[in-house]
PyMOL CGO cylinders between C-alpha atoms (Angstrom):
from pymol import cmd
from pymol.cgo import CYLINDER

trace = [
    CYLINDER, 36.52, 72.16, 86.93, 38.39, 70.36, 84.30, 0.3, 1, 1, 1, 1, 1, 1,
    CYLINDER, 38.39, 70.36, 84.30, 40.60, 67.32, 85.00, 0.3, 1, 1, 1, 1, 1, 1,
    CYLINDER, 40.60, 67.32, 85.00, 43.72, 69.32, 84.07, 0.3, 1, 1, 1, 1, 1, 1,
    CYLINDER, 43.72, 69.32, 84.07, 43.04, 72.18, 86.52, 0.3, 1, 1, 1, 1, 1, 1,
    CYLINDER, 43.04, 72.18, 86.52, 42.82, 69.84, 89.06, 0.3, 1, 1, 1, 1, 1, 1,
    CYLINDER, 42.82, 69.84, 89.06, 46.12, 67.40, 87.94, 0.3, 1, 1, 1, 1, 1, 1,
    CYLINDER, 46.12, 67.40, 87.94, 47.77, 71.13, 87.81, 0.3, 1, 1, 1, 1, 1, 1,
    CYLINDER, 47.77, 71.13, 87.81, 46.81, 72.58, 90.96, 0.3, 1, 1, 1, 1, 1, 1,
    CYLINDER, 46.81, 72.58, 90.96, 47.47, 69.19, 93.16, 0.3, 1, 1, 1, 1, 1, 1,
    CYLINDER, 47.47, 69.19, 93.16, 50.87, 69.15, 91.09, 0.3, 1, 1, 1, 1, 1, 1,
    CYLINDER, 50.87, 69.15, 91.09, 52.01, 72.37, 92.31, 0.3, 1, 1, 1, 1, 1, 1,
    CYLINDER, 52.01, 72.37, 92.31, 51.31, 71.67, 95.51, 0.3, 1, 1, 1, 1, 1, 1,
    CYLINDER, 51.31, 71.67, 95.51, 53.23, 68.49, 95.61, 0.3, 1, 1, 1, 1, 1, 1,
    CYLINDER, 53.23, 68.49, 95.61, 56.17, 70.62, 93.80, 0.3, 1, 1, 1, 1, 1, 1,
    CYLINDER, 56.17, 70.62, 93.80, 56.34, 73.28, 96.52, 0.3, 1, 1, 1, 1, 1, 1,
    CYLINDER, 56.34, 73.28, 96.52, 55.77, 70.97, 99.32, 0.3, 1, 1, 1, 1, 1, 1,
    CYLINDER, 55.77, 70.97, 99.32, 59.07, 68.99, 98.09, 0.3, 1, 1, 1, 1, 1, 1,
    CYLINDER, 59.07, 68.99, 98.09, 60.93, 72.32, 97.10, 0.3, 1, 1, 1, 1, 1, 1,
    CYLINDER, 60.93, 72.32, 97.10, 60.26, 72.99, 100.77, 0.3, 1, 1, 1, 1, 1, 1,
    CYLINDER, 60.26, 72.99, 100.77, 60.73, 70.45, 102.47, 0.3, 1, 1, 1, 1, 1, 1,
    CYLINDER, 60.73, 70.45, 102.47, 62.01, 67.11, 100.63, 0.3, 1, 1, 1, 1, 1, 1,
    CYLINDER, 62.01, 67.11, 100.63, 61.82, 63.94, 102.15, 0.3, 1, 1, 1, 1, 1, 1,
    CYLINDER, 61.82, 63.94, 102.15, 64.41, 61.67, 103.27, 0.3, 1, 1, 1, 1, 1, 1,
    CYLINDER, 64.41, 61.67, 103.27, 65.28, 58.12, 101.89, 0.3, 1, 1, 1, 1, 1, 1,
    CYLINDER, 65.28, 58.12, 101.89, 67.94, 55.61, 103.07, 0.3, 1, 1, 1, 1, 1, 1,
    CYLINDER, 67.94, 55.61, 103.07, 70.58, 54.13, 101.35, 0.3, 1, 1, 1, 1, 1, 1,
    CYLINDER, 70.58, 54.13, 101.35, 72.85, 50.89, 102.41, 0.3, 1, 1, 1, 1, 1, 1,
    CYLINDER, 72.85, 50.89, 102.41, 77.03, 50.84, 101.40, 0.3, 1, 1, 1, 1, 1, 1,
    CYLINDER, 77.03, 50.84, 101.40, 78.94, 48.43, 101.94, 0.3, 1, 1, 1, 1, 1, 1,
    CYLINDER, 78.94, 48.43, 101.94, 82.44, 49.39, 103.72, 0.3, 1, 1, 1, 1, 1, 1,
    CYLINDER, 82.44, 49.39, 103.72, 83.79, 46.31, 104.17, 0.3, 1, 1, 1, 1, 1, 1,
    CYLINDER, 83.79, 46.31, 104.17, 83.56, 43.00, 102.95, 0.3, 1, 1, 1, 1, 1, 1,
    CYLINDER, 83.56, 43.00, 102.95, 86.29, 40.05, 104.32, 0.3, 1, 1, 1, 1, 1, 1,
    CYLINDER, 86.29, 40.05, 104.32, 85.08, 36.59, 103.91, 0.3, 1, 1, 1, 1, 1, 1,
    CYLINDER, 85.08, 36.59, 103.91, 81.88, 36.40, 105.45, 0.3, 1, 1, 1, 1, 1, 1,
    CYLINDER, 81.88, 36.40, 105.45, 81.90, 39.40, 107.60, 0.3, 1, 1, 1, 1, 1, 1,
    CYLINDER, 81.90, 39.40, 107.60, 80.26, 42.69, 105.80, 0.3, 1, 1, 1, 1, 1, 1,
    CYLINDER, 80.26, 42.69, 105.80, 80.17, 46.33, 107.54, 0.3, 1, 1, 1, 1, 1, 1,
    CYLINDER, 80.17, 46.33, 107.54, 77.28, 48.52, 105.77, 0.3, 1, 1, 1, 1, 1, 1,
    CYLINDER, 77.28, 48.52, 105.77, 76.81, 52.06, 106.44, 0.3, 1, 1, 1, 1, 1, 1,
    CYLINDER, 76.81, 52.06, 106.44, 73.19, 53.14, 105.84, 0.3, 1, 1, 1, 1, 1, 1,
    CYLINDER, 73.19, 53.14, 105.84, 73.04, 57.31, 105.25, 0.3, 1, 1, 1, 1, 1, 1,
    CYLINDER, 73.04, 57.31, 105.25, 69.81, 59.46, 104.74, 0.3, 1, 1, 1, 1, 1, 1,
    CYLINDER, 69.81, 59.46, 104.74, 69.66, 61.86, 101.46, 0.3, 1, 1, 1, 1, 1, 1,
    CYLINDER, 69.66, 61.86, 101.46, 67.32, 64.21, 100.74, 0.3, 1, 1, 1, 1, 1, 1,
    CYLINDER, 67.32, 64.21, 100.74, 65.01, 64.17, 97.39, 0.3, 1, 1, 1, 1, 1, 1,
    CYLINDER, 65.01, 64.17, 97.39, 67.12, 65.83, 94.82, 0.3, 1, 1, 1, 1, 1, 1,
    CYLINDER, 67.12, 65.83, 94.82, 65.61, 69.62, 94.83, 0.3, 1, 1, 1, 1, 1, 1,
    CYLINDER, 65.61, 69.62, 94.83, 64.82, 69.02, 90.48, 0.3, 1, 1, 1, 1, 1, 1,
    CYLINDER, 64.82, 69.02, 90.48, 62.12, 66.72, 91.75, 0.3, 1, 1, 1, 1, 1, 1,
    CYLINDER, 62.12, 66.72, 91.75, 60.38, 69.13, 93.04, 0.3, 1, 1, 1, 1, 1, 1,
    CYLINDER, 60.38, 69.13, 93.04, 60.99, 71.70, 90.14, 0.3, 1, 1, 1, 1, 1, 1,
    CYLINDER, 60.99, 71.70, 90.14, 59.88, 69.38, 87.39, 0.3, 1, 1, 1, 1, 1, 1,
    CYLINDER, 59.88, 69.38, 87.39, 56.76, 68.62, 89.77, 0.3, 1, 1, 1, 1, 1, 1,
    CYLINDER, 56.76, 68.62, 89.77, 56.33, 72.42, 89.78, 0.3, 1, 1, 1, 1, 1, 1,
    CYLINDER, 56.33, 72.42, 89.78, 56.67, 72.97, 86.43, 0.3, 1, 1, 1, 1, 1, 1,
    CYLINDER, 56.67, 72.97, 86.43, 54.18, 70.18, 85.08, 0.3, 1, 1, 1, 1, 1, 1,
    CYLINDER, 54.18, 70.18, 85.08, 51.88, 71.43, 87.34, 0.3, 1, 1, 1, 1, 1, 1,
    CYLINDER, 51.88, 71.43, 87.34, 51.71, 74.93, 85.67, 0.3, 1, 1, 1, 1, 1, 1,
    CYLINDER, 51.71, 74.93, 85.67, 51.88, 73.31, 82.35, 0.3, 1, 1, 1, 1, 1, 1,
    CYLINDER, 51.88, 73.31, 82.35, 49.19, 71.69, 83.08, 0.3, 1, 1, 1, 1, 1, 1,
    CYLINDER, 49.19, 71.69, 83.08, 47.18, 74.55, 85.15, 0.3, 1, 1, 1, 1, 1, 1,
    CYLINDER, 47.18, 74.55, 85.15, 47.89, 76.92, 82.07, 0.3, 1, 1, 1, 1, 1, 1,
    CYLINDER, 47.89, 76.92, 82.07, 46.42, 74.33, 79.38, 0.3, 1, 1, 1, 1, 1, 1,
    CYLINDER, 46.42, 74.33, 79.38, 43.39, 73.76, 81.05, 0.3, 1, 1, 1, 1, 1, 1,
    CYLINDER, 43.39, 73.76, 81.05, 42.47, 77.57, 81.00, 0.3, 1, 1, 1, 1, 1, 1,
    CYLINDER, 42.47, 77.57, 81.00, 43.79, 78.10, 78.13, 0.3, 1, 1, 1, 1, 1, 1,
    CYLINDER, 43.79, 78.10, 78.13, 41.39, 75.33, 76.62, 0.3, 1, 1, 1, 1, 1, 1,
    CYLINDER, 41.39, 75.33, 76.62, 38.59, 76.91, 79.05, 0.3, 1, 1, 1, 1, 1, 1,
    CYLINDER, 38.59, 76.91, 79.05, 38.91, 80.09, 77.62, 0.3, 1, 1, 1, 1, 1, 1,
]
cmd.load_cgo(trace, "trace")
């Protein structure tokens, strides 16, 4: 197999796992800052859902070059 077909197919499978089921990341805010006291509020978000989709879509780019060029 070409190095494209295999780029494409691991792509899409990245793509769909994060369309699926994104992963979580953490973020820190600060609430309240009053001298030398701070109060931070740390919140999980998912991956945007566009990661995934651009994953997704490279991956059949790249899946649909390599057979093309095959052919």
């Amino acid at each position: 197999m070409r190095a494209s077909l295999i780029a494409g197919l691991v792509l899409i499978a990245a793509g769909i796992f994060l369309v699926l089921r994104p992963p979580h990341y953490a973020t820190d805010q600060s609430v309240v800052k009053f001298g030398g006291f701070e109060a931070k509020v740390r919140q999980e978000r998912p991956l945007p859902g566009w990661v995934g989709g651009a994953l997704l879509g490279a991956g059949v780019v790249l899946l649909g070059a390599g057979l093309f060029k095959r052919s």
